[in-house]
C-alpha positions in Angstrom: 0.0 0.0 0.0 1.3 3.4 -0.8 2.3 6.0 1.5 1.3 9.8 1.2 4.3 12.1 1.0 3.1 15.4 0.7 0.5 15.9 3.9 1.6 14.5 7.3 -1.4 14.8 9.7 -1.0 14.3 13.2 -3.3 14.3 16.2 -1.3 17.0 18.8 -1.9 17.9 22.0 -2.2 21.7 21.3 -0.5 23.6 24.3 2.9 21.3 23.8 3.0 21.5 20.1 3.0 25.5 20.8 5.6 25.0 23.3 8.1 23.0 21.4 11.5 25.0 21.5 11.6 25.3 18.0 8.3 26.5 17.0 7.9 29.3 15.3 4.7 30.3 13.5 4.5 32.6 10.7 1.4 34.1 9.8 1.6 35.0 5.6 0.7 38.3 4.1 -2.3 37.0 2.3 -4.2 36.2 5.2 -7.1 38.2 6.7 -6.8 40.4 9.5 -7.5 38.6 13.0 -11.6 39.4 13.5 -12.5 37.2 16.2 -14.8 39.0 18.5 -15.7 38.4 22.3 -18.6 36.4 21.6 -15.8 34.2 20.3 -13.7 34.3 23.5 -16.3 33.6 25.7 -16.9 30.4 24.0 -13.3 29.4 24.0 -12.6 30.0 27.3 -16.3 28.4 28.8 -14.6 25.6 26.5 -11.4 25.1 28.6 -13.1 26.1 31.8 -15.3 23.1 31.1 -13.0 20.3 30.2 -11.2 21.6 33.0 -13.8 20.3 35.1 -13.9 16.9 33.9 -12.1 14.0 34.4 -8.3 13.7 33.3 -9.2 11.0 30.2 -11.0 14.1 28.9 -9.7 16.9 26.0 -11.6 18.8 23.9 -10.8 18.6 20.1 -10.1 22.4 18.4 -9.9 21.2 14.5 -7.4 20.9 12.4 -4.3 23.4 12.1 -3.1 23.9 8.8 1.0 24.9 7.8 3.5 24.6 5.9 7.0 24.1 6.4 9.4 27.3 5.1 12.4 26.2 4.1 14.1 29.1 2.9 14.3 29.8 6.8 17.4 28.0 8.6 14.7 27.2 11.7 12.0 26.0 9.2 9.3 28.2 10.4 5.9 27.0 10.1 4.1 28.9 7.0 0.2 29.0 9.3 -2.4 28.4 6.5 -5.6 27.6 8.3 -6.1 28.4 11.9 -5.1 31.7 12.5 -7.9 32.9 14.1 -8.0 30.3 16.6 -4.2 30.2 17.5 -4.4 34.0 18.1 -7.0 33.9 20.3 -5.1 31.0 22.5 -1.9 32.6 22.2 -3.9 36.1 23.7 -5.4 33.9 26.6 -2.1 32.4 27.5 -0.6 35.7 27.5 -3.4 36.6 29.7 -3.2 34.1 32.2 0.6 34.6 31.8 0.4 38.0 32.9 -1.9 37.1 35.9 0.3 34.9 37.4 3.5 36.0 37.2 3.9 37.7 40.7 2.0 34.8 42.3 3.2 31.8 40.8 6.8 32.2 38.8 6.9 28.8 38.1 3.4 28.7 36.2 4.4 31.5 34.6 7.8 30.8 33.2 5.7 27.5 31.8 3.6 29.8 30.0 6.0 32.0 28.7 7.2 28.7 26.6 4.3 28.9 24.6 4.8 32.8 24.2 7.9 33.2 23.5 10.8 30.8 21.6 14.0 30.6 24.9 16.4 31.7 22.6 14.6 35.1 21.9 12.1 36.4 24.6 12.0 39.6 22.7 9.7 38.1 19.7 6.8 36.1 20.3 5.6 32.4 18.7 3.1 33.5 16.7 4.5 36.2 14.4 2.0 37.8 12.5 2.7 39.8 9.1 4.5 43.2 9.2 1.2 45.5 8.8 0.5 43.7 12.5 2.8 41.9 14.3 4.3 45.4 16.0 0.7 45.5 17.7 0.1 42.0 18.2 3.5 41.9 20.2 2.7 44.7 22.2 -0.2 43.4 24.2 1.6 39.7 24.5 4.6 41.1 25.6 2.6 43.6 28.0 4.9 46.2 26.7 2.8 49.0 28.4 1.9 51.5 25.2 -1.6 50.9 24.2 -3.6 53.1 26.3 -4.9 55.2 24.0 -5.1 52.3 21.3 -8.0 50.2 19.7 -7.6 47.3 18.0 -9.1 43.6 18.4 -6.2 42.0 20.1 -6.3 45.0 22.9 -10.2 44.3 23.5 -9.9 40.1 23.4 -7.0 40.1 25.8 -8.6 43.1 28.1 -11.6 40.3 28.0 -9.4 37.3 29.0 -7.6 39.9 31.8 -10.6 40.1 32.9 -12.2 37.1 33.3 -8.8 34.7 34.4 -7.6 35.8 38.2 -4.8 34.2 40.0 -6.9 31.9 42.0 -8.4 30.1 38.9 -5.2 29.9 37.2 -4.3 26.3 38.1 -7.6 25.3 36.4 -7.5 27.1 33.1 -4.2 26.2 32.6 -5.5 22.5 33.6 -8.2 22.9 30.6 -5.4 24.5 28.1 -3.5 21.3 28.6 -6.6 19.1 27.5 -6.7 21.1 24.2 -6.1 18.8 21.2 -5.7 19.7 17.6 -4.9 17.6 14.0 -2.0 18.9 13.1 -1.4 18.8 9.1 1.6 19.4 7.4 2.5 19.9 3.9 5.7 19.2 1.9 7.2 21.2 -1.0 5.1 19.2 -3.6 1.8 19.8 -1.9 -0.9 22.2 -3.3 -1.7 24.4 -0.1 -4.9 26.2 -1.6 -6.5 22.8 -3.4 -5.7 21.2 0.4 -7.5 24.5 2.5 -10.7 24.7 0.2 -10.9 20.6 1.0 -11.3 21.0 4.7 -13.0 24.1 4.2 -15.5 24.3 1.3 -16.7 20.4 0.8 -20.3 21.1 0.2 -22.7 23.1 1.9 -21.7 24.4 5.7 -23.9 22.7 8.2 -26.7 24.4 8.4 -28.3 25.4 12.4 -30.3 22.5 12.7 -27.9 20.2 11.6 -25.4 21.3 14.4 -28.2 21.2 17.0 -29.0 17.5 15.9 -25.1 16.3 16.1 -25.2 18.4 19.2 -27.6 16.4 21.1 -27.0 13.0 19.9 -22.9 13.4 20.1 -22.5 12.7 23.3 -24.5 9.6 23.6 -24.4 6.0 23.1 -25.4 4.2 19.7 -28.6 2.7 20.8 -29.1 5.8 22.9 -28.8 7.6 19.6 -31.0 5.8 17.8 -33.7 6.0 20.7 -33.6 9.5 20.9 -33.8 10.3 17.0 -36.4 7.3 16.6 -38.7 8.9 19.1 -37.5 12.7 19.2 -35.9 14.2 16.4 -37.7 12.3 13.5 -40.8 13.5 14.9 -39.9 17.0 15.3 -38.7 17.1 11.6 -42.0 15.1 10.5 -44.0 18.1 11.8 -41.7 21.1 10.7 -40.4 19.9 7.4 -38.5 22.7 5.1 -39.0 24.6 8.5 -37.3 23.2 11.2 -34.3 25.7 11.3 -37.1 28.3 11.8 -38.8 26.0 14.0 -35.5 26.2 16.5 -35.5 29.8 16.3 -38.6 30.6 16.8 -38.7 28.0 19.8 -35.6 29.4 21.1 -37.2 33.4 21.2 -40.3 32.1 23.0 -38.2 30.1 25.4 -35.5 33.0 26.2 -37.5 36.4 25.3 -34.6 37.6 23.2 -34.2 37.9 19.7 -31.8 35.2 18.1 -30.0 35.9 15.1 -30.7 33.7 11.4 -27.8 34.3 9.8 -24.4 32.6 8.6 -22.9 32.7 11.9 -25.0 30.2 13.4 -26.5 31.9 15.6 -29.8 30.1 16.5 -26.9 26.8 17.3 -25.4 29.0 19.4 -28.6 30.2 20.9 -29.2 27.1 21.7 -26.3 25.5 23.0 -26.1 28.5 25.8 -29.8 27.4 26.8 -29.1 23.6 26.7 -24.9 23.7 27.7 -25.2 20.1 28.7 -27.3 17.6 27.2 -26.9 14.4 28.7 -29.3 11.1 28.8 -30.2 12.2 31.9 -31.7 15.7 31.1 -32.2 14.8 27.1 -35.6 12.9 28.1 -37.8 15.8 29.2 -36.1 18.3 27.2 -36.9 16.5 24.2 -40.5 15.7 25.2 -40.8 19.4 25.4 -39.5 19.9 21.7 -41.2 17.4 19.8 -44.9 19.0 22.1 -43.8 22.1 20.4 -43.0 20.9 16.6 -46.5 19.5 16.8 -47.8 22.9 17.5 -45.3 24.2 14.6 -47.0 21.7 12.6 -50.6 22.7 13.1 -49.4 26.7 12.6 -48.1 25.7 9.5 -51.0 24.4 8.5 -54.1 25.6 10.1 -56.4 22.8 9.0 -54.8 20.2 11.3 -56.5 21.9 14.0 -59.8 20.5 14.7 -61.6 23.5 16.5 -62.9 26.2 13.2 -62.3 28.8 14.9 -58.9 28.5 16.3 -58.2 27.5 12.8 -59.7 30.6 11.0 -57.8 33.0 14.2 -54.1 30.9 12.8 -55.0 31.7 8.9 -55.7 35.3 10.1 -51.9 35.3 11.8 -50.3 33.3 9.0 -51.4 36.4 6.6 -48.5 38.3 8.1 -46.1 35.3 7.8 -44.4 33.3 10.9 -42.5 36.4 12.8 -45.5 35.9 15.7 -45.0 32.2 15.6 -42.9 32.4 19.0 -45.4 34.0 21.1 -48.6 31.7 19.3 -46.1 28.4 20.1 -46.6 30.1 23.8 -50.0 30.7 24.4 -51.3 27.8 22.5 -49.4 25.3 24.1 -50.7 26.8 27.6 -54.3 26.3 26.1 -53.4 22.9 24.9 -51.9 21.8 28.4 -55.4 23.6 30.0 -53.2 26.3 31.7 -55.6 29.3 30.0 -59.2 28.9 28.9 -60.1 29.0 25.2 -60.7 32.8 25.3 -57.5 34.2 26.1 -56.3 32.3 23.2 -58.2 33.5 21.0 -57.8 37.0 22.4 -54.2 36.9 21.9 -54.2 35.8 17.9 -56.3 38.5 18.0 -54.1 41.6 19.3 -51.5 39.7 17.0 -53.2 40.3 13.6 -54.3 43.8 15.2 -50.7 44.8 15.7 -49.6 43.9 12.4 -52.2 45.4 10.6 -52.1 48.4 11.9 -48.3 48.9 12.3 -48.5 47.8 8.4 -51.4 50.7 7.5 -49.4 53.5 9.3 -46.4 52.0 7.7 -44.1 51.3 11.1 -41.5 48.6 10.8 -43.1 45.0 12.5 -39.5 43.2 12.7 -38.1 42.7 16.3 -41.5 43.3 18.0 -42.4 39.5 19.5 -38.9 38.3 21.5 -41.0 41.6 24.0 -44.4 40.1 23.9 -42.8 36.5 24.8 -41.4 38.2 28.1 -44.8 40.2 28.6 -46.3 37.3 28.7 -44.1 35.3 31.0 -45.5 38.3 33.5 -49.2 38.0 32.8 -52.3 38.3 30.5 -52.5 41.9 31.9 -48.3 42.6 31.3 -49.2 41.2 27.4 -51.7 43.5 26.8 -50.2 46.6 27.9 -47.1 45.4 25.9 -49.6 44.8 22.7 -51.7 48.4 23.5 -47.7 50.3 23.2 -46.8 48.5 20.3 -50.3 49.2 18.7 -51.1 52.4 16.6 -54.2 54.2 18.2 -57.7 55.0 16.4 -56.7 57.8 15.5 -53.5 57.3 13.0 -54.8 54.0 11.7 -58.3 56.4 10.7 -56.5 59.1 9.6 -54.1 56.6 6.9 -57.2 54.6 5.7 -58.8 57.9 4.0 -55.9 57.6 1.3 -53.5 55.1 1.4 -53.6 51.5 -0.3 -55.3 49.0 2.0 -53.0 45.8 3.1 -53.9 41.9 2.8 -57.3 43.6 1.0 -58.5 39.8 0.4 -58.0 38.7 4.3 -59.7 42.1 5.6 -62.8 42.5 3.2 -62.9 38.9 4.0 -63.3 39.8 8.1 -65.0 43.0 7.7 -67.8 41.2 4.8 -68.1 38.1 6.8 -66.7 35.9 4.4 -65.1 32.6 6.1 -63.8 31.3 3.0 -62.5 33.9 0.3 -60.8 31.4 -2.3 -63.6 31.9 -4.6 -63.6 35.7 -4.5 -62.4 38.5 -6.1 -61.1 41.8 -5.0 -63.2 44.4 -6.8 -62.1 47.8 -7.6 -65.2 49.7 -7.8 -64.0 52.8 -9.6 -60.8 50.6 -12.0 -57.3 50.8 -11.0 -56.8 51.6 -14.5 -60.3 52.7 -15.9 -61.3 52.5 -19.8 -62.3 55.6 -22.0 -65.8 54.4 -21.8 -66.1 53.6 -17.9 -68.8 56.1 -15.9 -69.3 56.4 -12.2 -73.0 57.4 -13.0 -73.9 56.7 -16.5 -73.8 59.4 -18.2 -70.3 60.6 -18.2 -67.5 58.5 -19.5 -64.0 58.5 -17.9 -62.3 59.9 -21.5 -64.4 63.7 -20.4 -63.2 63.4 -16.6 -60.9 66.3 -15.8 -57.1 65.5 -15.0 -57.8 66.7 -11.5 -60.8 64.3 -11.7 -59.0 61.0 -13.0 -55.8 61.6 -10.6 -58.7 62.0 -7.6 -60.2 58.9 -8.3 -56.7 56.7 -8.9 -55.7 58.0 -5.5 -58.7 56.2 -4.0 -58.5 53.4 -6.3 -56.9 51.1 -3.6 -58.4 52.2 -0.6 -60.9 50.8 2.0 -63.7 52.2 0.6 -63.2 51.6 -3.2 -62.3 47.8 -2.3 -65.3 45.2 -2.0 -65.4 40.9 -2.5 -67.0 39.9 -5.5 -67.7 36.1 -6.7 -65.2 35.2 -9.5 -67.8 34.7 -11.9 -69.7 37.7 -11.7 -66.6 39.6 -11.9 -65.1 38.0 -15.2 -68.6 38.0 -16.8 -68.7 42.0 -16.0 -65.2 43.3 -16.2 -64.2 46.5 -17.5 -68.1 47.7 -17.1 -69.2 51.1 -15.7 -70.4 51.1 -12.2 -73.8 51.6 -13.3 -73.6 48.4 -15.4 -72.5 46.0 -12.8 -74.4 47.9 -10.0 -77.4 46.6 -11.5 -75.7 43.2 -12.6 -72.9 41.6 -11.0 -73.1 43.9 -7.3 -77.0 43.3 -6.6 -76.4 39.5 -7.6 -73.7 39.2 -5.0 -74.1 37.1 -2.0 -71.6 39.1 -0.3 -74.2 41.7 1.8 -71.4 44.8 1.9 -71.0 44.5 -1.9 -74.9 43.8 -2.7 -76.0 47.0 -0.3 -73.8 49.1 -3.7 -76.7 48.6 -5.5 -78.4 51.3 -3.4 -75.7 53.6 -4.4 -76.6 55.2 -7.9 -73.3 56.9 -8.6 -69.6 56.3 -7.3 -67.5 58.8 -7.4 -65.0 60.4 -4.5 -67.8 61.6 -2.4 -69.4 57.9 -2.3 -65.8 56.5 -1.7 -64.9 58.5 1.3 -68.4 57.9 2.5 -68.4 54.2 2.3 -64.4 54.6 3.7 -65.6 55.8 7.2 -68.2 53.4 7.1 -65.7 50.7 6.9 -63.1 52.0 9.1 -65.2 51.8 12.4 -65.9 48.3 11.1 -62.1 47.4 11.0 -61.2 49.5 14.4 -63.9 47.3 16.3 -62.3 43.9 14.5 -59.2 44.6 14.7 -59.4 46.5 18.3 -56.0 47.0 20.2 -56.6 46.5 24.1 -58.5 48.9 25.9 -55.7 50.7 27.7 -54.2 54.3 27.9 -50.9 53.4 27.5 -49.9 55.6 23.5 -47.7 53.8 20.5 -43.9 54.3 20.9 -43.2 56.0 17.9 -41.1 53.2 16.9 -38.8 52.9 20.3 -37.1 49.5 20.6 -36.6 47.7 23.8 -32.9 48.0 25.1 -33.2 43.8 25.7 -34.2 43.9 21.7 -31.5 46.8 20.5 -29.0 45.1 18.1 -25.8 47.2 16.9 -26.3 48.1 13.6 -24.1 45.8 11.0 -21.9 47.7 8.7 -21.8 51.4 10.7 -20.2 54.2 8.8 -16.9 55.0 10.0 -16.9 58.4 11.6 -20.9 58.3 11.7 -21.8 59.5 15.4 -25.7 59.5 15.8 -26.4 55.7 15.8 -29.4 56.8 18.4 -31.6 59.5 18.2 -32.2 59.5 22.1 -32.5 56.7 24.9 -35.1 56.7 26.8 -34.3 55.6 30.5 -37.3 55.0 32.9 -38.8 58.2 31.9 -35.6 60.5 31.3 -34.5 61.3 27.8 -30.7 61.1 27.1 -28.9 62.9 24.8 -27.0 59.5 23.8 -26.1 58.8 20.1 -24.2 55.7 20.0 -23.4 52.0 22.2 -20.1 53.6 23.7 -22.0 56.5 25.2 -24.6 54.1 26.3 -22.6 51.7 28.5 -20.8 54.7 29.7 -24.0 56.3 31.3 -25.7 53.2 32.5 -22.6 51.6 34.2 -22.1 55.2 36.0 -26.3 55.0 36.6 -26.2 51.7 37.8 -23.1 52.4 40.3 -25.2 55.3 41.9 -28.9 53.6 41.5 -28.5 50.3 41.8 -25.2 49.3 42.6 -26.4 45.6 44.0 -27.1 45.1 40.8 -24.0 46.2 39.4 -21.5 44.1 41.7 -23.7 41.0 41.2 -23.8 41.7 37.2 -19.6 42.2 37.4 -19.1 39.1 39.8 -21.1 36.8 37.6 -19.2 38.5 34.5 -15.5 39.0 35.9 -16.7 42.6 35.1 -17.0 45.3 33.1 -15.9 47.1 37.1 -12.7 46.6 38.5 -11.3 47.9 41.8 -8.2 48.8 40.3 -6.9 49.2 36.5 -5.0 46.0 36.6 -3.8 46.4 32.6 -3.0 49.2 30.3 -5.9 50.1 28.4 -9.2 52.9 28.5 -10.8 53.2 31.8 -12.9 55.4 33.4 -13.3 56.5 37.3 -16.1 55.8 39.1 -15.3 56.6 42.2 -11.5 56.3 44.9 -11.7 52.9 44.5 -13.4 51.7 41.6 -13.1 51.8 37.7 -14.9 51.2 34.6 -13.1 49.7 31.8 -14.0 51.2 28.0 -11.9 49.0 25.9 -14.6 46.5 25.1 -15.8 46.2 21.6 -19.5 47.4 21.0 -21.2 44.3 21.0 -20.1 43.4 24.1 -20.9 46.7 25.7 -24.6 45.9 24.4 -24.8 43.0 25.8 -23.2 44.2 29.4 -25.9 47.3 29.2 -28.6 44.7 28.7 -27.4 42.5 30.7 -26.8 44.6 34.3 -30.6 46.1 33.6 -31.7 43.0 33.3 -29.7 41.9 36.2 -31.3 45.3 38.2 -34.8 44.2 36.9 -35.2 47.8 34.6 -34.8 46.6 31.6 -38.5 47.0 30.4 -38.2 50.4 31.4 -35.3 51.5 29.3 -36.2 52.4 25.2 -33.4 53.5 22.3 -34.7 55.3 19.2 -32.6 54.5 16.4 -31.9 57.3 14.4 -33.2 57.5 10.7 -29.5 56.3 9.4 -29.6 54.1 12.2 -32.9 52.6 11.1 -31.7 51.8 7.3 -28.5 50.1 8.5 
């Protein structure tokens, strides 16, 4: 059997193969600029903290490491291909943990400084990134003291490890660093480096959300406990969510957490979901997954409405499937309480109906309905009366929904004529235009007059109100092919008194249509769709659009230089003059210490900050008071999350509101 002679790959232990005397890895110019956030940290180091934990037969596996040997160096320095990311961040904890020990515990230290640093030249670290970086990069390993006023993604990932490893936990993180393990692959001179990378990296298509969640839950499990769980769990839940089921876990996920969680390429519904469910084990896996495969049913029956056998339910889910699945999360909620018999019949059906209220009427006066239900799901985890003062904010009043229905185009016109005309089943109706969206020369509002002698004022007039409320009416499909293109006074003797549909028969009554008659029959309607689709009876106003801070995102792809991200923050009744995340953590860190500083110190325990008694590193801080300090060198994501996070922790979150600016808004 032949031998390959190009690749070597080797399974390493991770922290010794960094430690070998003669490493020394190169980082090449064509590789991207080191980008891995905190979110990214926090996962690696909650990885070594927890195979720290376990037993000494356990190590956790980091991937494979790809390089190549350079031989036109006398040390052969590794050329690092594939892995860069993820060495850099290691090489930034060690240097970390390095720099916390090395007062306390010289002899952990000078162990530590092997992977750093080659023995023949502590001035130069391991890892040596390319020119346009490696000056930086060796600053903050080194700890060479001149980054205070700089920012830069090594500075903010190793202020987060500073942070988080203290002397006292040393022993174990170092413990878990040991455990790491990697493949180690090699190539010689005759290899092909880039066919070799887009191998490991590009055969087929990534694993998609649900497919990580499904190796997630049966990885750790025996083969016939693996077959057990997906003959009796997981082929269920994908029986009842089909095509759906990534949704299904994300939508699951926002009802079960009452935050948002992020579809995109970064997996963040797996990720979601492995913070909810860190360990699933045999043990736990049982009622967890009873729990899932009760709610893909439910998926199931929202998915398809005529699964469920009561008519009326099944008319309410129709009404909420006209706005697509975003409520799916908060309807997953309240109808599995009414399945289980934890709420009675009504207050199901009174919650589909604020739901196709609020989008409705967010849609008519033409507010955004994205990122609305992860704040009904946590309203509702405080009560029926907590919902529907949630559902009356987020609900335009009367007033603006009457004023837009006078002259702008109605929404869904097929699913609300169908409600307002007391028509269960529209499939074999038409919407009619009464006056044509595009009328002929010959078409007459009263007979006598054809459209050709209308004045331009006239015609432009009566387009305007072409598809509003008022000019809008169901008509059966065979009365409106045998008629079309008539004048009104045509088919309001024909095809409109033959109806069966009472709203469009009573048009017979009317013996011209025109503007006046449109308007007319407009306010008519209108208190018809107001009392349908009421919003609860309470005084609380719309929010002109604020967003909850626990839903507030930080805008992808922010101009550089652009300083109004927020057009104000609203903070339990106070406006602030605050335009972007920076400014935000700023002000509610320094609230906090002075309102609630319980909540503070139990937020910064939990999270080995963002509050430190002293400035242990070089860096940004900011005084809070003799003795304690406020670091600002965090990237902006992670200052959302700490903002969210300590007014969650101080139980003011609901009471805190940013408005994004317009700009702010778009992006």
């Amino acid at each position: 059997m032949s031998t390959a002679t190009n690749v070597e790959a080797t399974a390493v232990n991770t922290i010794d193969w960094l430690a070998a005397d003669s490493t020394t890895i190169v980082v090449p110019v064509y590789q991207r600029q080191y980008r891995w956030d905190i979110g990214g940290c926090e996962q690696l180091l909650a990885d070594v903290r927890a195979v720290a934990r376990e037993d000494s037969s356990h190590r956790h596996f980091i991937g494979s490491i790809l390089s190549a040997a350079d031989d036109s160096d006398a040390d052969t320095d590794l050329v690092l291909i594939d892995g860069q990311q993820r060495i850099t961040t290691l090489m930034l904890l060690v240097a970390a943990l390095q720099h916390a020990v090395r007062d306390s515990d010289p002899a952990l230290a000078t162990e530590l400084a092997r992977v750093l640093v080659r023995p023949d030249d502590t001035t130069r670290t391991k890892l040596r990134p390319h020119d346009a970086w490696a000056e930086l990069y060796e600053s903050v390993v080194l700890d060479r003291g001149d980054h205070a006023d700089r920012e830069s993604r090594f500075d903010d990932n190793y202020a987060f490890f500073r942070s988080q490893v203290h002397a006292d936990e040393a022993a174990s993180i170092w413990r878990g660093l040991r455990r790491l393990e990697h493949v180690s692959i090699t190539l010689g001179a005759g290899a092909n480096a880039q066919q070799i990378f887009e191998s490991l990296n590009s055969t087929g298509e990534p694993l998609r959300d649900h497919e990580l969640i499904h190796n997630y839950i049966l990885m750790g499990l025996t083969h016939s406990e693996q077959l057990d769980v997906e003959a009796r769990f997981w082929l269920p839940i994908e029986r009842h969510t089909g095509e759906t089921i990534g949704a299904f876990w994300r939508h699951y996920l926002v009802m079960t957490t009452g935050r948002e969680v992020a579809a995109n390429g970064e997996h963040g519904v797996y990720s979601a979901f492995r913070h909810s469910f860190p360990r699933v084990d045999v043990e736990h896996l049982q009622a967890d997954a009873e729990v899932w495969r009760h709610y893909a049913e439910i998926y199931g029956i929202l998915l398809d409405p005529s699964l469920e056998p009561d008519p009326e339910i099944a008319r309410q889910l129709r009404g909420v499937n006209t706005f697509g699945r975003a409520a799916y999360p908060l309807v997953l909620s309240v109808y599995s309480d009414h399945s289980r018999g934890l709420i009675p019949r009504a207050e199901l059906m009174q919650t589909l109906e604020w739901i196709q209220a609020m989008y409705l009427r967010r849609t008519l006066v033409n507010l955004p309905n994205e990122r609305l239900v992860a704040r009904l799901c946590r309203a509702r985890a405080n009560g029926r009366d907590a919902l529907a003062r949630a559902f009356a904010r987020i609900t335009p009043s009367d007033e603006r929904v009457s004023a837009v229905l006078k002259y702008s185009e109605l929404p869904h016109p097929a699913y609300v004529l169908g409600r307002i005309e007391g028509v269960d089943d529209i499939a074999e109706y038409d919407v009619e235009h009464i006056v044509p969206t595009v009328p002929s020369d010959s078409w007459s509002g009263d007979g006598e007059r054809p459209w050709i002698d209308y004045s331009d004022d006239e015609r432009n007039a009566h387009r305007a109100l072409a598809p509003t409320l008022g000019n809008l009416t169901l008509l059966e499909q065979d009365l409106a092919e045998r008629w079309f293109g008539e004048s009104y006074d045509v088919k309001r003797a024909s095809a409109y008194e033959r109806s069966s549909v009472a709203e469009t028969a009573l048009l017979a009554n009317t013996p011209t249509w025109g503007t006046a008659a449109i308007s007319a029959r407009t306010i008519r309607l209108t208190a018809d769709l107001l009392r349908i689709w009421a919003r609860p009876a309470l005084p609380e106003i719309d929010d002109d659009g604020l967003t909850p801070v626990l839903d507030a995102v930080r805008r992808r792809g922010w101009p550089a230089g652009w300083e109004r991200e927020f057009e104000y923050v609203e903070y339990r009744g106070e406006r602030w003059e605050v335009y972007d995340v920076r400014h935000l953590f700023n002000r509610v860190f320094r609230r906090a210490w002075t309102d609630t500083r319980e909540a503070a110190v139990s937020y910064c325990a939990a999270h080995g900050g963002p509050i430190y008694e002293e400035t242990a590193w070089k860096g940004q801080w900011d005084q809070l008071d003799d003795t304690h300090h406020l670091y600002m060198g965090w990237d902006s994501n992670y200052m959302m999350s700490a903002v969210q996070g300590v007014l969650d922790e101080a139980g003011i979150a609901s009471e805190v509101f940013v408005k994004y600016s317009y700009i702010g808004n778009v992006m």
